[in-house]
N, C-alpha and C positions, 0 to 999 in steps of 0.2 A: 140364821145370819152367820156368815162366812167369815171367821178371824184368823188372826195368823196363831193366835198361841195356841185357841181351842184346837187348828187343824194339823198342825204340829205337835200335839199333845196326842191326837189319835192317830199320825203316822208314825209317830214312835210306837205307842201302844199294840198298834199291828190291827190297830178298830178299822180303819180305812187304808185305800191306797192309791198314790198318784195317778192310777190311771181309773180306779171308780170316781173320784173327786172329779177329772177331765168328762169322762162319761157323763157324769151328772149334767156338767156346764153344759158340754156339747148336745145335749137333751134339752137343757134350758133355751138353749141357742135356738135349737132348732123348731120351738115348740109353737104352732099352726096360728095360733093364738095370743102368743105372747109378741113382745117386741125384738127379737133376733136379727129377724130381716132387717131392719130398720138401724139396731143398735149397733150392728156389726155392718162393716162395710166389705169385708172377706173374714173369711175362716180358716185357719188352718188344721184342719180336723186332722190328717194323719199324721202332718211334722208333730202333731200335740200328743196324739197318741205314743208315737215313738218317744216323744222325750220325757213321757211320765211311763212306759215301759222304763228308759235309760236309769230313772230318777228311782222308780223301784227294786230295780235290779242292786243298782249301788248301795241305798237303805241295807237289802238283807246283806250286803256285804260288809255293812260297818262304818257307809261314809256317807255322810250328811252333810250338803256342803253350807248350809245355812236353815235358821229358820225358816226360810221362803222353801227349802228345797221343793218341790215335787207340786207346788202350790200353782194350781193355772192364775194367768192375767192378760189381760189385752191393752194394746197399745195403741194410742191415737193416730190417726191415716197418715201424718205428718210426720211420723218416723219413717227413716231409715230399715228397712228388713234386710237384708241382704238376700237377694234373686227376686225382691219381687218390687213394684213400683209404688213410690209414691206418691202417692194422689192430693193430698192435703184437701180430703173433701169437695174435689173438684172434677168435672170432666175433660178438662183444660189439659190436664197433664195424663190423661190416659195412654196415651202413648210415650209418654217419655221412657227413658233407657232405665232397665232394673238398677237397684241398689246394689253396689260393688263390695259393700261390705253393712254391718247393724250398724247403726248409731250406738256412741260408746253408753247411755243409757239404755237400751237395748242389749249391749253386751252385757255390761254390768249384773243385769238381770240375769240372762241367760246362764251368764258365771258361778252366780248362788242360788243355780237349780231351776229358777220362775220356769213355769210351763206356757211357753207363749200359744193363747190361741188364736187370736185374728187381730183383725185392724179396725176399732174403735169409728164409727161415724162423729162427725164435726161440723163444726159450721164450715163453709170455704174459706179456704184460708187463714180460719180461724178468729176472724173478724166479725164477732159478731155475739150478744149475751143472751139475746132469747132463747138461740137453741136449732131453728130451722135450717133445714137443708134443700132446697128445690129440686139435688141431682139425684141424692139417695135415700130421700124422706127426713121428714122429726122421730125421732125415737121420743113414744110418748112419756112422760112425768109418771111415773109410780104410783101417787099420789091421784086419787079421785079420777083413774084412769077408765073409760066407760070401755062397756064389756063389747065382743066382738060381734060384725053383723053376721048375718046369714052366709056370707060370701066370704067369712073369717075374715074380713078385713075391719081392721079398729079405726073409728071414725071418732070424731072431736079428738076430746081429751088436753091435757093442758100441757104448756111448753117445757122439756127440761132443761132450760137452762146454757148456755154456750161460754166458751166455746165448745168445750170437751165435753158434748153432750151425751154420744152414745157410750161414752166411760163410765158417767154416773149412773145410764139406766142400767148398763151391763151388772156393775157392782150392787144397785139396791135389788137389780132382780136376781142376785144368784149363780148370774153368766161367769161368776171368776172373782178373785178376790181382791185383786187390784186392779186399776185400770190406769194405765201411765197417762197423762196427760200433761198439757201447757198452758202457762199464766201470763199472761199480759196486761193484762188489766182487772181479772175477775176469773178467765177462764176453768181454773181448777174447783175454785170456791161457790162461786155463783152456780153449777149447776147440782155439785154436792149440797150445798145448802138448800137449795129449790127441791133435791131429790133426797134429801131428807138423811144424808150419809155426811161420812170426815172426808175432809180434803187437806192438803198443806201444800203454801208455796215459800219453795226455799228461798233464800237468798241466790239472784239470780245467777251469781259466782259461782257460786257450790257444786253445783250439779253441770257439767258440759252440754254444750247445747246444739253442739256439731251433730250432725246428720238428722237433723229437726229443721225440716220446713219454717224460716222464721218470718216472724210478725213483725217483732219489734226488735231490733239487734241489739237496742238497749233497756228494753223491758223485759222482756220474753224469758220467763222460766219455767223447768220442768221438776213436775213432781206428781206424787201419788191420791189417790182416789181411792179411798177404803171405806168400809163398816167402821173404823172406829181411828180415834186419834193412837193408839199404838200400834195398830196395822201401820198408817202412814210413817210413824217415828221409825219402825221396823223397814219399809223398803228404803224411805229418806236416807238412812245410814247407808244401805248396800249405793244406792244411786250417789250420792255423795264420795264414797270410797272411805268411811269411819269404819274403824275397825270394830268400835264397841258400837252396837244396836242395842243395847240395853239403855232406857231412860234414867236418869238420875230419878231417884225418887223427891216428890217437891209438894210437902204437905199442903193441903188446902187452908189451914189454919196460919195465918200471919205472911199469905202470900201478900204480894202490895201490885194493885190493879188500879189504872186509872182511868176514866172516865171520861170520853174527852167532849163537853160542852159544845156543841158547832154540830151544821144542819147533818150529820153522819146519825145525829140523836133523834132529827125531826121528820113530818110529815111520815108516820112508820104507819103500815096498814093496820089495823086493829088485831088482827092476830098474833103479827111480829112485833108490835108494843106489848102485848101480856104475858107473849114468853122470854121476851126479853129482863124484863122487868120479875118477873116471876125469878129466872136465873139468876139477877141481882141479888136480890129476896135469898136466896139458898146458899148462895156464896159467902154473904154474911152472915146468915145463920151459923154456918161452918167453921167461921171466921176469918175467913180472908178480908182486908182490908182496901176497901172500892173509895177511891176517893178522886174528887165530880173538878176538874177544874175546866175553864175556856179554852176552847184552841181555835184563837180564829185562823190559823192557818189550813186548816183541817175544811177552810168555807171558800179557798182562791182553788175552786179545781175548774174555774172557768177560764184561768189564766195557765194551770196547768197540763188542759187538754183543748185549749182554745182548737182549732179546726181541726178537732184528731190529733193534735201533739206529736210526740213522736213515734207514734203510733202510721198515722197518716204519713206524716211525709217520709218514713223508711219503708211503710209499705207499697207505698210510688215510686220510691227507687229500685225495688227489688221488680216490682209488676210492669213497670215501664215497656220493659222488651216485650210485655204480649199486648199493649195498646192497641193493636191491630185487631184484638180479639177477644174487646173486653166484651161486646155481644154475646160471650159465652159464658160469662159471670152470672153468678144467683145478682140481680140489679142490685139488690137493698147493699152488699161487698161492695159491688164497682163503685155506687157514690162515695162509698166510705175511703175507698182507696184514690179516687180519684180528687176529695179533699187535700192532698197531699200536694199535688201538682203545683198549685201556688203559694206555697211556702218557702219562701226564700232563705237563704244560708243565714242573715243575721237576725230571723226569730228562731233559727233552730240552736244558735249558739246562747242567744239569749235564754230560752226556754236553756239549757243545760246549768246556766247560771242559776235562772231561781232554782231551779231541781238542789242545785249543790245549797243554797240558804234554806232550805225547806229541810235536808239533811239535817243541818246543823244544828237549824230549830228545834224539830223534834226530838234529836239524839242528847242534846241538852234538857231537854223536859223530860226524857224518860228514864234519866240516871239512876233517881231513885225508885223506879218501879219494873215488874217483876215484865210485866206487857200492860199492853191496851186493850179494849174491850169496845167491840160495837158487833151491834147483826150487820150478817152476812151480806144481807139484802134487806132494802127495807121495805119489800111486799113479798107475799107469796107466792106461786107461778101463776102467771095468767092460762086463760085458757089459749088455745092456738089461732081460733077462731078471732078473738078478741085481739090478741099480736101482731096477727098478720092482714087486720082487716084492709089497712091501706099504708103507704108509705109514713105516710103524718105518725100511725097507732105505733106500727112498728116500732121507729126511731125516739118516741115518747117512751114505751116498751122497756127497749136499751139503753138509753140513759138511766131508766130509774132501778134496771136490774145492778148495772153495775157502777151504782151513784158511791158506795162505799171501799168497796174491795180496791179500784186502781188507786185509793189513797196508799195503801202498802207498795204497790209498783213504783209510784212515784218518790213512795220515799227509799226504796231501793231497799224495802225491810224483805222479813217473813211474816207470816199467816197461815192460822191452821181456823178451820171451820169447823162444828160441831153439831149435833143436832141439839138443838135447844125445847123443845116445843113437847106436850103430851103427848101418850099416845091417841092414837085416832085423829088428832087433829092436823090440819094443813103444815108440811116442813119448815121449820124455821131454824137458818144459823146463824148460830154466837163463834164471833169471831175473834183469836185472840192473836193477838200482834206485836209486835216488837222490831228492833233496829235489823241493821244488818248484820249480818252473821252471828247474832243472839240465837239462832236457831234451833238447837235442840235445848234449850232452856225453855225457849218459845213452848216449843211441843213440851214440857217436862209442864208447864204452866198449862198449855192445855186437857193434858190431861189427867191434873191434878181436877180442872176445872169441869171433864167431862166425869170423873169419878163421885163428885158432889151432887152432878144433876141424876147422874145413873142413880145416887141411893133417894133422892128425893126429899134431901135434909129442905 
């Protein structure tokens, strides 16, 4: 497994080098058998080479521009590259005009060394929590993946998760060690937690969101896809523009965690109730402090996302001008986007109103605690078969992938996801949460959180 301190620790030592690390990914990538094809929707194998030669070269010279230096990662289709296009997981835009310059996430990156390899597969337009893509395949789930047929092509297999699907199978298979991706409602966490890795979504401020493909103009954040909660805290600060990437250290013993009572707790599949529960179990072992109060607010996300929210009706305004060509949409996007259409100006101003009371509420309730706490997701991944059997399955599907995670969109918080679950058994994330701009406390919380399950107190 791929971290930034271990691999940092061995480009200093002179054990590996930027461009054997690159080699390796671009070998994972390309492997007959594995998910590459699928997970990557381009590659940039020589710019990658070059910039981990660049990345090498400077090392023996003395200059290290960051822990990430020389570290590959791939970025979701929905950026920004500078020369190359586009696509936001779609066919639609394949001919649009290249990128005139990176998306300043993208730069960012580029700046403290990341070795960029390719462009992350997604859902279109990133609409969507199961995982499926109809133009450039599902990159299948890690997780209980069946082995390949005679013709090397991989058949069944279960969903990973959306939006930023081909990020999280890149990162748990090895392809690189971050995968940049985008959150709107779940997208970062829902498919890290299904594929069994860290994810975190910033506060939607923090991080710029110019030269990203947008979903939601008032949801939509970008952040990292790691092996572990201090991979994420570590490129969060570079992507952010924090000078210090070192987390605060934040003992697990007399953290204060709340628990928040309302359906985010109910109807959990049997696996993701016992490792959830089980984590509880270990936290207070530890001694952190988990204390269980009601939030029925946490239970009106029927009024918070009534026909798509605002989700839907900004994705109608942005998709409008190709109305001519929505026959070119994966269908299960177009209806999503075409919910939009009949929402009028005074539910969209209303919806900003409760959005601003839902703020208040919960930023008043979590004064005295350190974050919040629920799984990821409250099932397992389905298989693909079973997802995408019919319209009805699918959209039953997505709602229940991402019944939890857009609670932190809407409340304009952060979220970092964690792998909660044994090994060998089916992925499951523990989520932990907090207001806005709490954010590297969030993470200092998380991975106080993820250190207690690592020892298995």
């Amino acid at each position: 497994m791929w971290t930034v301190n271990a691999l940092a620790g061995d480009l200093a030592a002179g054990r590996t080098t930027s461009r054997a690390l690159v080699e390796t990914a671009l070998a994972r990538i390309a492997e007959p058998a594995g998910e590459g094809a699928r997970a990557f929707i381009k590659v940039y194998a020589e710019s990658a080479r070059a910039d981990a030669d660049q990345a090498d070269r400077l090392r023996k010279a003395g200059i290290v521009r960051s822990a990430l230096d020389g570290l590959p990662v791939s970025v979701k289709d929905l950026f920004d590259v500078a020369g190359d296009i586009t696509r936001a997981g779609s066919k639609l835009l394949a001919d649009a005009p290249v990128a005139q310059a990176d998306a300043p996430a993208v730069a960012k990156l580029r700046a403290a060394g990341a070795v960029i390899l390719g462009r992350s597969n997604m859902v279109e337009f990133a609409f969507g929590a199961v995982g499926t893509n109809p133009h450039y395949g599902t990159p299948k789930n890690p997780w209980d993946r069946p082995r390949a047929g005679a013709d090397g092509a991989s058949l069944g297999g279960r969903v990973p998760g959306g939006s930023s699907s081909g990020a999280a199978v890149a990162v748990a298979d090895g392809m690189c060690v971050m995968g940049l991706g985008s959150d709107t409602r779940g997208s970062i966490r829902q498919p890290a937690a299904l594929c069994g890795i860290a994810g975190f979504k910033p506060t939607a401020r923090r991080v710029s969101r110019q030269g990203a493909f947008p979903l939601s103009y008032t949801l939509d954040s970008i952040g990292p896809l790691a092996n572990t909660v201090a991979c994420c805290a570590a490129y969060d600060a570079v992507l952010a523009g924090e000078c210090d990437a070192v987390l605060k250290e934040l003992p697990a013993r007399g953290l204060r965690l709340l628990l928040p009572r309302s359906s985010a707790l109910e109807d959990l599949d049997p696996a993701v109730a016992q490792a959830f529960e089980a984590s509880l179990a270990a936290l207070s072992r530890a001694g952190a402090v988990i204390e269980e109060r009601k939030v029925p607010a946490f239970d009106r996300q029927a009024d918070y996302f009534r026909n798509g929210g605002f989700a839907a009706a900004e994705a109608y305004a942005i998709h409008r001008r190709w109305s001519a060509r929505i026959g070119e949409y994966d269908p299960r996007v177009a209806k999503r986007v075409l919910l939009g259409k009949d929402i009028v100006a005074w539910e969209h101003v209303e919806l900003g109103l409760l959005r601003a009371a839902f703020m208040n509420e919960i930023g008043a309730l979590m004064a005295p605690f350190d974050a919040f706490l629920m799984p990821t997701a409250p099932c397992i991944a389905p298989t693909i078969a079973e997802a995408s059997a019919s319209d009805e399955a699918y959209f039953r599907w997505n709602l229940r992938i991402l019944r939890n995670t857009g609670l932190a969109n809407f409340l304009d918080g952060c979220a970092a996801t964690l792998p909660c679950h044994a090994p060998g058994e089916a992925p499951v994330g523990l989520m932990v949460c907090g207001v806005a701009m709490s954010d590297r406390h969030v993470l200092a919380a998380a991975h106080a959180v993820e250190g207690v399950l690592a020892r298995g107190q």
